[in-house]
C-alpha positions as MATLAB code, in Angstrom:
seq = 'XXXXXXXXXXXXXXXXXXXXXXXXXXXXXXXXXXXXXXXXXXXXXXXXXXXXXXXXXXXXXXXXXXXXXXXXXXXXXXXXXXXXXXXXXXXXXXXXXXXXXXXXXXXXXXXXXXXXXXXXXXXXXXXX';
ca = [
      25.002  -44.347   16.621;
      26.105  -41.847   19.178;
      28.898  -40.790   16.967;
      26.117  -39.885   14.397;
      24.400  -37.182   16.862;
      27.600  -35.447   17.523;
      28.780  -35.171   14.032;
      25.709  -34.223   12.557;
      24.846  -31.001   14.595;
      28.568  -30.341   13.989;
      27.808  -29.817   10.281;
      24.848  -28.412   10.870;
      27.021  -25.534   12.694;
      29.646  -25.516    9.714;
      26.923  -25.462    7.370;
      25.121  -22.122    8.738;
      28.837  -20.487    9.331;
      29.588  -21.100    5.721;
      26.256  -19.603    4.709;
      26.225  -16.892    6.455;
      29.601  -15.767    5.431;
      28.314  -15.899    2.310;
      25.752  -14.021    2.590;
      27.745  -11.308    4.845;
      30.209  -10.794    1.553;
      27.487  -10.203   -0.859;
      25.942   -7.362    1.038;
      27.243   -4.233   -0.294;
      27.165   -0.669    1.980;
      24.594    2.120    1.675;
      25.415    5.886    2.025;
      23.019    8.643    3.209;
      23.280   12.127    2.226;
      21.733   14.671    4.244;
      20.370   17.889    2.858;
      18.362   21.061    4.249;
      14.604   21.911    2.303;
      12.727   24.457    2.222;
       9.022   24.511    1.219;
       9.102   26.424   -2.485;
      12.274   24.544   -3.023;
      12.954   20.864   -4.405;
      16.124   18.209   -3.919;
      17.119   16.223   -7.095;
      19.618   13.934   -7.383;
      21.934   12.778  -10.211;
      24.218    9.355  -10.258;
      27.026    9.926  -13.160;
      27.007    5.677  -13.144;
      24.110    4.110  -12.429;
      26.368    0.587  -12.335;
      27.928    1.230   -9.544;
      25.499    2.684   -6.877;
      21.680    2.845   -6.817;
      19.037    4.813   -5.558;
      16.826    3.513   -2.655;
      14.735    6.004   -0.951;
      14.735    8.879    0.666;
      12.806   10.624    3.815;
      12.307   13.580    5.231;
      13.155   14.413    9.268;
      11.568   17.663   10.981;
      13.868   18.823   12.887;
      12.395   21.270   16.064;
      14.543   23.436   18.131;
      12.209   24.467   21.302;
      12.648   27.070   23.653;
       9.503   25.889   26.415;
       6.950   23.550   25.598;
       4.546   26.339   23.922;
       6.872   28.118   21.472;
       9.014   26.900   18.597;
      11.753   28.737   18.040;
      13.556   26.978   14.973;
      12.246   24.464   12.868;
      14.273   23.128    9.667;
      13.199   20.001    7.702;
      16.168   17.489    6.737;
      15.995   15.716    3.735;
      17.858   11.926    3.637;
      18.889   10.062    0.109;
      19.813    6.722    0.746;
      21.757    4.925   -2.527;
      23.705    1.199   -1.902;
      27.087    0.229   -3.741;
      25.963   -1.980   -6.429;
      29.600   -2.867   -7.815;
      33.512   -1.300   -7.557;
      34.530    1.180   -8.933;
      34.253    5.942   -8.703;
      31.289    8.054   -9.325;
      29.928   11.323   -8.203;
      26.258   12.047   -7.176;
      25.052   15.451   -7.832;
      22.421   17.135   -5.497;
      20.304   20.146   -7.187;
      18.335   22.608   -5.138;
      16.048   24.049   -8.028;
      13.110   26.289   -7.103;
       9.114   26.443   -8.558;
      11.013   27.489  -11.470;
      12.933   24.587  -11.694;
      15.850   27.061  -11.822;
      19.167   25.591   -9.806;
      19.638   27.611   -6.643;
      21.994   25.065   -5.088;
      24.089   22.092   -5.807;
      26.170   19.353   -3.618;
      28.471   17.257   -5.616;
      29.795   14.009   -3.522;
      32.559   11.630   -4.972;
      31.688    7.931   -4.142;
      34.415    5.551   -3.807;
      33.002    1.603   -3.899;
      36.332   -1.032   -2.805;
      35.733   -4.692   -3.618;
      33.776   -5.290   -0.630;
      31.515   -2.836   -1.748;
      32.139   -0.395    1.218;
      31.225    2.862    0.471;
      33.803    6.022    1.003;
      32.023    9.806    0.575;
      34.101   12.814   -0.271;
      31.715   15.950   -0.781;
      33.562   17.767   -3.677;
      31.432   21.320   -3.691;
      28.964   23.150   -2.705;
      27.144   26.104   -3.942;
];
């Protein structure tokens, strides 16, 4: 009987290791581009291959440079696109900076690499 409490909480303990390996290897890695916004202007994003990563949100940060407590001297608003490796394999996500017009003032082009572990590897390509 005593032989049955020690091996049971021993499988218990392989059990949860074997699960939870699982479960680490089917995660797959998230990237976050940061871009700069202005109020008359709009961010919009592109995947070439929607297959291999996938949009998840995005959010904006204010970011205040202050000079006392009374006065702001610089404030610049940071916009954040979060997409997640879905499967292997190379695509490129396109950023466009249009204005009221819709007109393209801007664009960020970023290779994304996606291994078998689905680890995510960014290479910004241009900017204009």
């Amino acid at each position: 009987m005593k032989k049955f409490f020690i091996i049971i909480p021993i499988l218990a303990f392989i059990l949860v290791v074997i699960i939870s390996k699982a479960i680490t290897n089917n995660q797959s890695d998230t990237v976050e581009i940061s871009v700069s916004k202005d109020d008359n202007y709009n961010w919009q994003y592109e995947i070439e291959n929607n297959s291999i990563l996938e949009f998840v949100r995005k959010y904006q940060i204010e970011k205040r440079t202050v000079q006392n407590s009374v006065r702001t001297v610089k404030s610049e608003t940071i916009e954040k696109y979060i997409f997640k490796a879905t499967e292997p394999g190379t695509t490129k996500v396109t950023l466009k900076y249009k204005n009221v017009h819709s007109q393209t003032v801007k664009e960020e082009v970023y290779e994304i690499k996606v291994d078998k572990k689905l680890k995510i590897k960014k290479t910004k390509l241009k900017s204009k």
